[in-house]
C-alpha positions as CSV (number, residue, x, y, z in Angstrom):
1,X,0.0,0.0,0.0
2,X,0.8,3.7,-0.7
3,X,-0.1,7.0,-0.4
4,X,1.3,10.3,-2.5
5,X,2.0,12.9,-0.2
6,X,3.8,15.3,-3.1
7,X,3.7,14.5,-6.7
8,X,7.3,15.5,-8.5
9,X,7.4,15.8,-12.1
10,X,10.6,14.4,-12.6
11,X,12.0,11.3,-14.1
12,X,11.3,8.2,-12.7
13,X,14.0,6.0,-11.0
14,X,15.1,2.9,-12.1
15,X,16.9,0.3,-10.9
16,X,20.7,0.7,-10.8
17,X,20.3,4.6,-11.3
18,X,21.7,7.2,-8.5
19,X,19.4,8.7,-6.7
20,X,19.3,11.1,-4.0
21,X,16.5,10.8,-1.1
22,X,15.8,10.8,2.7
23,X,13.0,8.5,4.2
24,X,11.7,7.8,7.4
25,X,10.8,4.4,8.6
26,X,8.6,3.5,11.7
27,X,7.7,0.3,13.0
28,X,4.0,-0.4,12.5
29,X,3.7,-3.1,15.9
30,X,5.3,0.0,18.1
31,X,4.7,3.0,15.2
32,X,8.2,4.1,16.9
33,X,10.5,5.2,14.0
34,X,13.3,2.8,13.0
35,X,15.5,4.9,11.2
36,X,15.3,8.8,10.3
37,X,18.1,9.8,7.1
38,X,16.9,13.6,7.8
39,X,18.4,13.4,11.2
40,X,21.8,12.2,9.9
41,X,24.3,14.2,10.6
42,X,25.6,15.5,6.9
43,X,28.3,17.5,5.4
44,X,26.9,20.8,4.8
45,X,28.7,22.0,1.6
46,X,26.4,18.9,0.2
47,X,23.7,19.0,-1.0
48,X,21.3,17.1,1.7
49,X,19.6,13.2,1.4
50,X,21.7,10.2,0.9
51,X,23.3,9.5,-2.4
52,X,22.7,5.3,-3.1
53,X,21.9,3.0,-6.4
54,X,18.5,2.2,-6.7
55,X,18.5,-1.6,-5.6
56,X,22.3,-1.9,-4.4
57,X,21.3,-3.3,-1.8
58,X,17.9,-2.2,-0.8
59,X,15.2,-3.9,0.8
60,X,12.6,-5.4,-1.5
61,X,9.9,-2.6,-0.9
62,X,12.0,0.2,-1.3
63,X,13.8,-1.4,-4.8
64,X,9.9,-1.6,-6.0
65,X,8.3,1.5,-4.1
66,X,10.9,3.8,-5.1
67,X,10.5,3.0,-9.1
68,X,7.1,4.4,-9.2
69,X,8.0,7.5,-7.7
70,X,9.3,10.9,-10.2
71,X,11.7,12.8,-8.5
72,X,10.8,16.0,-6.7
73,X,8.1,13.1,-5.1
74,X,7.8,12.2,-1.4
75,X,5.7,8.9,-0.7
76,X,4.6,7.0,2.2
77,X,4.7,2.7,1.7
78,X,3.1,0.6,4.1
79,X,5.0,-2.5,3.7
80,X,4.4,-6.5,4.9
81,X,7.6,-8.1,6.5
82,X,8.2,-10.2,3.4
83,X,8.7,-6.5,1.6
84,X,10.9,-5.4,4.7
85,X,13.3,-7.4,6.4
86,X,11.5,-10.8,6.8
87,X,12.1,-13.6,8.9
88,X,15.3,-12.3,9.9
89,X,14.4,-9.0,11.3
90,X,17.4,-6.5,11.3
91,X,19.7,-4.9,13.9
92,X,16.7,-3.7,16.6
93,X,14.1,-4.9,14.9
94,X,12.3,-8.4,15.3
95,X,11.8,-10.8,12.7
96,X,8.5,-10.4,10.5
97,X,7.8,-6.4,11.2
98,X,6.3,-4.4,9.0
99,X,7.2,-1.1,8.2
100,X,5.8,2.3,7.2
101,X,8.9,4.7,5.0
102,X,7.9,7.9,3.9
103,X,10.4,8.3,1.6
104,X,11.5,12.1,-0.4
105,X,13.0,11.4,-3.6
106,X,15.2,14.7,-4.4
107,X,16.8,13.7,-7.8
108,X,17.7,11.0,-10.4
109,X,21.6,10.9,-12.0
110,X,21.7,9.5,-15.1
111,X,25.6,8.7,-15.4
């Protein structure tokens, strides 16, 4: 599931592309946030989000969630376990969570 929060009017990402985003994610048993990439402390003569490959290596519902998205978009997924971490959970995080990621995608390089 997934909601537009802002509608960009970019490109859209694909996989293996550098992109440029930040995200939230909360845990939906708790709703306490798992991990916040605006709070991160960053170098300020950059410009700010995290720069990553689409996919390399991503978790399932972010490879997938993030391809429909245009940049200048910011999105909020509700995703199952099996589209998170699964059965093996991740550092704090128990096996078979789901998770909510609002995620901000700032821009698409295409080199």
């Amino acid at each position: 599931y997934y909601k537009v929060i802002k509608q960009g009017n970019g490109p859209k990402a694909r996989l293996g592309q550098r992109i440029r985003f930040d995200f939230v994610s909360t845990n939906l048993f708790t709703n306490k946030e798992y991990v916040n990439s605006y709070t991160r402390e960053a170098n300020p003569d950059m410009p700010k989000g995290i720069m990553h490959v689409l996919g390399n290596p991503m978790i399932p519902g972010m490879q997938s969630g993030m391809q429909m998205m245009n940049a200048g978009s910011k999105y909020v997924f509700y995703f199952p376990s099996q589209q998170a971490f699964g059965a093996q959970g991740s550092d704090g995080l128990p096996p078979f969570t789901p998770l909510k990621y609002e995620i901000e995608l700032y821009e698409i390089y295409n080199d």
